[in-house]
N, CA, C and O atoms as CSV, one atom per row, in Angstrom:
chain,resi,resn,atom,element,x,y,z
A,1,UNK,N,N,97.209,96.722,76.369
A,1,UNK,CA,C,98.624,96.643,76.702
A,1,UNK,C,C,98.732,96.347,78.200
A,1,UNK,O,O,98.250,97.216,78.926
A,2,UNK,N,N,99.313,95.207,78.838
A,2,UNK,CA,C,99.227,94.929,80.304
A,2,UNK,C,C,100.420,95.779,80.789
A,2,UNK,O,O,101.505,95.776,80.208
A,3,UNK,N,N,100.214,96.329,81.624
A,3,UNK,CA,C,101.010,96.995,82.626
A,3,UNK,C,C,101.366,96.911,83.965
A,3,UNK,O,O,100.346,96.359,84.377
A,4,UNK,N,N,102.042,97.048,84.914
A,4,UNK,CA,C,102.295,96.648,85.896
A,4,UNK,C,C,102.041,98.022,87.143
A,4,UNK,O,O,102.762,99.019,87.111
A,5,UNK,N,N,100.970,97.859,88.134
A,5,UNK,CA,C,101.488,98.851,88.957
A,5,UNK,C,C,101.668,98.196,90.266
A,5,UNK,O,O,100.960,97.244,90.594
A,6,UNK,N,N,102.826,98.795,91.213
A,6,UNK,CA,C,102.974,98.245,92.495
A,6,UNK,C,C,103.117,99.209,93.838
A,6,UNK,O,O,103.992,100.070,93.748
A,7,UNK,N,N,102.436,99.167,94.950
A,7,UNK,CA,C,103.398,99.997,96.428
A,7,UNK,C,C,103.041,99.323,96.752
A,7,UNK,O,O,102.131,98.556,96.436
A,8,UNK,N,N,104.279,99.532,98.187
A,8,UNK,CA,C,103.924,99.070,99.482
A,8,UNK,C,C,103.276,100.233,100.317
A,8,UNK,O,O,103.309,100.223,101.547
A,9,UNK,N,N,102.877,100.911,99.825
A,9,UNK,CA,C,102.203,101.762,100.984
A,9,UNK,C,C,100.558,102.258,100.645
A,9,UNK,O,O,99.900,102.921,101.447
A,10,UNK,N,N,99.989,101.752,99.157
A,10,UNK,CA,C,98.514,102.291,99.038
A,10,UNK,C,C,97.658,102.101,100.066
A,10,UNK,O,O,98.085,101.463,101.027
A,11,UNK,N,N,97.043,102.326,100.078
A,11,UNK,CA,C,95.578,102.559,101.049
A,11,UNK,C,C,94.533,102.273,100.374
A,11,UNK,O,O,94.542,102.603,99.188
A,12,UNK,N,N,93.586,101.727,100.808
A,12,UNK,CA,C,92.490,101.097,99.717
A,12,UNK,C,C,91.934,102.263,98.927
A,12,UNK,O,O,91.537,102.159,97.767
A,13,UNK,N,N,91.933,103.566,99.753
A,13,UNK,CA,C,91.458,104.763,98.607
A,13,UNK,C,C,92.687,105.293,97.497
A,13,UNK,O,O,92.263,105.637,96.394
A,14,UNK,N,N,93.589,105.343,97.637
A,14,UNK,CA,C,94.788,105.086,97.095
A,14,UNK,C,C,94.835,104.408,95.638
A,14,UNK,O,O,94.976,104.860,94.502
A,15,UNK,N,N,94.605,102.779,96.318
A,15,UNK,CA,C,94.557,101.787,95.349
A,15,UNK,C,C,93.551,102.185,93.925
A,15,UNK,O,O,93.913,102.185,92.748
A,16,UNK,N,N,92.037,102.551,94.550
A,16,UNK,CA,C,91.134,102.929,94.093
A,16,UNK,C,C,91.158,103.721,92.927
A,16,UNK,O,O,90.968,103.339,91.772
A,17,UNK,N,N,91.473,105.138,93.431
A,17,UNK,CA,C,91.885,106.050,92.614
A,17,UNK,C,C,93.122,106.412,91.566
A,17,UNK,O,O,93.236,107.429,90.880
A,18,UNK,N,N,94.259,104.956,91.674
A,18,UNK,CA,C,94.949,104.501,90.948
A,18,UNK,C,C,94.087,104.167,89.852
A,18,UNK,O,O,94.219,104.677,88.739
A,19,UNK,N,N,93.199,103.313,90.143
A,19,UNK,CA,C,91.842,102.992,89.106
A,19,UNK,C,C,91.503,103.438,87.891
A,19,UNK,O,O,91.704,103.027,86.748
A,20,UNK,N,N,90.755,104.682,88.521
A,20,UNK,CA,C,90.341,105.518,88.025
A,20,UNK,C,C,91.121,106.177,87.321
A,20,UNK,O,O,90.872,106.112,86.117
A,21,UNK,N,N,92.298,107.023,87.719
A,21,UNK,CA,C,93.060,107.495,87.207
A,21,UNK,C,C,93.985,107.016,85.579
A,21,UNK,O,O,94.429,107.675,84.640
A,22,UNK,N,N,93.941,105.457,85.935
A,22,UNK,CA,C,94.975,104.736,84.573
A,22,UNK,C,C,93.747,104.176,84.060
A,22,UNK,O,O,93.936,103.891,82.878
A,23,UNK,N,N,92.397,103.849,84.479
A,23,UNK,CA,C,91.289,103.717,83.569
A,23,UNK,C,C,90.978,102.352,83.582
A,23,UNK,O,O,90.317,101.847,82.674
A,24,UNK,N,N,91.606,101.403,85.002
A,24,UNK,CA,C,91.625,100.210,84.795
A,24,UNK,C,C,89.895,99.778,84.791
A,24,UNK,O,O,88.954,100.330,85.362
A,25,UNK,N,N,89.928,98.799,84.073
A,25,UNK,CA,C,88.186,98.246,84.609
A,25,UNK,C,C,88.604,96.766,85.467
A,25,UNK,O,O,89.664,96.139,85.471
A,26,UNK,N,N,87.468,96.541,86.085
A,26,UNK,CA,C,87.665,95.862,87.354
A,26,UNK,C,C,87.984,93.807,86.629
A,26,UNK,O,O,88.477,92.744,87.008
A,27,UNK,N,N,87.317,94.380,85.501
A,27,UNK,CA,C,87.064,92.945,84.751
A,27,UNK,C,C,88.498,92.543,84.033
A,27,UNK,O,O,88.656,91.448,83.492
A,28,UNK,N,N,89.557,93.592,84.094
A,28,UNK,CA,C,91.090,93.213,83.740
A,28,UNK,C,C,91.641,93.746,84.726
A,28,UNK,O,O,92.523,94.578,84.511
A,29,UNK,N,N,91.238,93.381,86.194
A,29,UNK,CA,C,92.369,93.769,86.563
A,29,UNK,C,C,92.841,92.585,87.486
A,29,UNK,O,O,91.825,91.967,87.807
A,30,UNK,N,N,93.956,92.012,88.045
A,30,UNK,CA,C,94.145,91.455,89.249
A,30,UNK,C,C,95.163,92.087,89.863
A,30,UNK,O,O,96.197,92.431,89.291
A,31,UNK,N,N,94.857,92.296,91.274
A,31,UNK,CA,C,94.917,92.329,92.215
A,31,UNK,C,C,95.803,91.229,93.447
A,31,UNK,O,O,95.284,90.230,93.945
A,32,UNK,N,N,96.863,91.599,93.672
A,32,UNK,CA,C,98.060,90.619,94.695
A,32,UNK,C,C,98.263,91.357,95.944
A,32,UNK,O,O,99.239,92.107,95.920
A,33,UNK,N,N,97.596,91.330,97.012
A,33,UNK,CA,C,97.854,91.984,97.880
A,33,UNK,C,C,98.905,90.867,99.645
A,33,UNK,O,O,98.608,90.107,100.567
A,34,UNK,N,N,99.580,91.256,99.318
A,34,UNK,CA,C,100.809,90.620,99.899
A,34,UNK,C,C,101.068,91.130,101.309
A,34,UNK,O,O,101.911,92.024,101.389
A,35,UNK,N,N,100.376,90.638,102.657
A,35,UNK,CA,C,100.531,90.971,103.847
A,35,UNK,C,C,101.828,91.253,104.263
A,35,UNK,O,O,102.720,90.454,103.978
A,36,UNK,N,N,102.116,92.448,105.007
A,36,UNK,CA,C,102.933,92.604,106.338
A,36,UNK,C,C,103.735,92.197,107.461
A,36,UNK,O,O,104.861,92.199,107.957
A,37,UNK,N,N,102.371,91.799,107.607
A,37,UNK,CA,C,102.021,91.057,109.587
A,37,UNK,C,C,102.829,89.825,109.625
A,37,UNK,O,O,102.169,88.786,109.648
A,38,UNK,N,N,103.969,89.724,109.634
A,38,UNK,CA,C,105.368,89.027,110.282
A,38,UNK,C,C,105.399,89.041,111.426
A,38,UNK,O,O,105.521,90.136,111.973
A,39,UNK,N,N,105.286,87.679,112.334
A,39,UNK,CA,C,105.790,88.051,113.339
A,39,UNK,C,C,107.269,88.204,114.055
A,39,UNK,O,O,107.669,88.482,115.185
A,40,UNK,N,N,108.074,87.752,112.332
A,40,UNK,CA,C,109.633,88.112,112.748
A,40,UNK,C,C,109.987,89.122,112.536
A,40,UNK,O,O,111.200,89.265,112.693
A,41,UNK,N,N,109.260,90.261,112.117
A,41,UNK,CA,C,109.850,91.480,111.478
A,41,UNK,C,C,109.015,92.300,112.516
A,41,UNK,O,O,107.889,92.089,112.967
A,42,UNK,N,N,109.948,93.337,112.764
A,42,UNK,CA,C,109.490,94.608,113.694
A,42,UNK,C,C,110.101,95.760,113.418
A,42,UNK,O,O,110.979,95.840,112.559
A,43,UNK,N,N,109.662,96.827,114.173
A,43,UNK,CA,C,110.210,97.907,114.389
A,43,UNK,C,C,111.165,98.944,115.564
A,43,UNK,O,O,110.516,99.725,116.260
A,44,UNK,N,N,112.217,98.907,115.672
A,44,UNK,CA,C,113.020,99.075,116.381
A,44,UNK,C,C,113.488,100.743,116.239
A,44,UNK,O,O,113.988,101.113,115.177
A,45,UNK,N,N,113.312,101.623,117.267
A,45,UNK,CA,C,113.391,102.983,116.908
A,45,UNK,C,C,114.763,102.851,118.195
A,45,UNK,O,O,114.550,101.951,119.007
A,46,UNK,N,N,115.937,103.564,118.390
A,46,UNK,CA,C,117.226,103.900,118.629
A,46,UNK,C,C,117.943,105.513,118.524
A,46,UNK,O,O,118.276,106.290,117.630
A,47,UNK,N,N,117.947,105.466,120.126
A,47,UNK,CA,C,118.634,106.683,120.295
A,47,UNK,C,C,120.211,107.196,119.272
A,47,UNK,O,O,121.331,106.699,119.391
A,48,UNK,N,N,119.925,107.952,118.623
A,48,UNK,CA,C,121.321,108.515,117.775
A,48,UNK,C,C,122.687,108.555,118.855
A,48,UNK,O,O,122.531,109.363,119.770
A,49,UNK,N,N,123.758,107.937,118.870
A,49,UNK,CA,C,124.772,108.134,119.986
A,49,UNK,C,C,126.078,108.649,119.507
A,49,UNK,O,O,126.992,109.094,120.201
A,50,UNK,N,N,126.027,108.512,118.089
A,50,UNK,CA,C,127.482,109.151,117.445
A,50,UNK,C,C,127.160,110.271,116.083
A,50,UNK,O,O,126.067,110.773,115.820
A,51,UNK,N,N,128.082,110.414,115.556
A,51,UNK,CA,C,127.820,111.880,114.640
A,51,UNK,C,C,127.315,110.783,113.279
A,51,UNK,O,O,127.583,109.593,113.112
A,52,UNK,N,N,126.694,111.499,112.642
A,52,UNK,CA,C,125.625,110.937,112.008
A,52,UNK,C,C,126.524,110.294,110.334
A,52,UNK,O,O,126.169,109.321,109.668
A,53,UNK,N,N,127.773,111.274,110.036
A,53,UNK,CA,C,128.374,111.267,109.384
A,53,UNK,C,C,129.066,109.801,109.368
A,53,UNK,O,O,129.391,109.308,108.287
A,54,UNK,N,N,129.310,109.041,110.721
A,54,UNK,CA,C,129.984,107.798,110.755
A,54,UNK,C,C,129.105,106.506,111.291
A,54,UNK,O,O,129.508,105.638,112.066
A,55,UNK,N,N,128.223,106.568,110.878
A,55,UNK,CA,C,127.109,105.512,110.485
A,55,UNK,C,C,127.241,104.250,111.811
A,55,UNK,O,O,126.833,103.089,111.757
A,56,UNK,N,N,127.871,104.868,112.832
A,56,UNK,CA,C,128.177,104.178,113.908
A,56,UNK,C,C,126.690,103.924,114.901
A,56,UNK,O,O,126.741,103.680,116.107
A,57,UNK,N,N,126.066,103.981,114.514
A,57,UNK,CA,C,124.859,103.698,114.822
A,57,UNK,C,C,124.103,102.616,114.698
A,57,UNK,O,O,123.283,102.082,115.446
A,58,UNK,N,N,124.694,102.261,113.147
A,58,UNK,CA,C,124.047,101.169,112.380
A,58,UNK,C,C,125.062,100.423,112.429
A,58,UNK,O,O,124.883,99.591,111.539
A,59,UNK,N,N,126.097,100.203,112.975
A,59,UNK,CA,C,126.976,98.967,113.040
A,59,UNK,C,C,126.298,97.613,113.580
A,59,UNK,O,O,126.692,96.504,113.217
A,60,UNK,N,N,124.991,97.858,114.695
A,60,UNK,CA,C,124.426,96.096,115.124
A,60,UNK,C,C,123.974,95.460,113.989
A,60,UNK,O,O,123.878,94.233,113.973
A,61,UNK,N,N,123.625,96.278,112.843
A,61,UNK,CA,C,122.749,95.378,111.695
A,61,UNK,C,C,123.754,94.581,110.925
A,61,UNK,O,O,123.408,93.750,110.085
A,62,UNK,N,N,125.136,94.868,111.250
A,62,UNK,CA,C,126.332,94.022,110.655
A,62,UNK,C,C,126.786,92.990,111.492
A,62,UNK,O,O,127.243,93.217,112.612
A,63,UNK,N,N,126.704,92.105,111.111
A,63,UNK,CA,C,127.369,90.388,111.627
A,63,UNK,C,C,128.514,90.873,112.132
A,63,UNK,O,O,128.946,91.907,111.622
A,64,UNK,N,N,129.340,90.184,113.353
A,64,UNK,CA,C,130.486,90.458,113.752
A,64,UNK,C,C,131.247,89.926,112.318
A,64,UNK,O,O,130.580,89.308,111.488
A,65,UNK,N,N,132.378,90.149,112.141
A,65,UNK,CA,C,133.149,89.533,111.337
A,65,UNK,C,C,132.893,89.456,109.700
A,65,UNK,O,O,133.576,88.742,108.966
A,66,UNK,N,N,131.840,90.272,109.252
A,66,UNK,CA,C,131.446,90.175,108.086
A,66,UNK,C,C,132.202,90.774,107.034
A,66,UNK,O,O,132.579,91.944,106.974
A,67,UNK,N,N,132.424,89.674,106.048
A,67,UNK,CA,C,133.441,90.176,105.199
A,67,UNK,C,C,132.769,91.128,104.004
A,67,UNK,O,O,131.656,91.537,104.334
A,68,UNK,N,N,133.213,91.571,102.675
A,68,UNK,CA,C,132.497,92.177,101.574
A,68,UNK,C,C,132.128,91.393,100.689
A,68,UNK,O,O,131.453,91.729,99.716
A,69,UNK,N,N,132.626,89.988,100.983
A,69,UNK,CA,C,132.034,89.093,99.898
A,69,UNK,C,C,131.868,88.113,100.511
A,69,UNK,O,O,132.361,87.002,100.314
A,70,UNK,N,N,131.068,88.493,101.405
A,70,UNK,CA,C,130.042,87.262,102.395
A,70,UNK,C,C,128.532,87.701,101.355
A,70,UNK,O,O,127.453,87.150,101.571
């Protein structure tokens, strides 16, 4: 029965012991390992400046002018 497993966060021992665990053998299995390393994508950490309740924090990730059915 083919099954599907996926993260973004295993670790090759991780992956491994996924293995073992669901009983895969190496001779059915493939394997898609789908890099990261973007150099347009980063990580941006930001001082909290308003009460957490009004998400005023996260307003730069919104386009000026963005409608709800943009």
């Amino acid at each position: 029965i083919p099954f599907l497993v996926t993260s973004a966060t295993f670790t090759p021992d991780m992956l491994n012991d996924s293995h073992q665990l669901l009983q895969i053998h190496s001779d059915q299995l493939l394997t898609v390992d789908c890099s990261t390393d973007h150099p347009n994508i980063s990580i941006g950490v930001k001082k909290i400046e308003h009460p957490l309740t009004t998400y005023l924090d996260l307003a730069f990730l919104i386009p000026s002018g963005w409608k709800a059915c943009d």
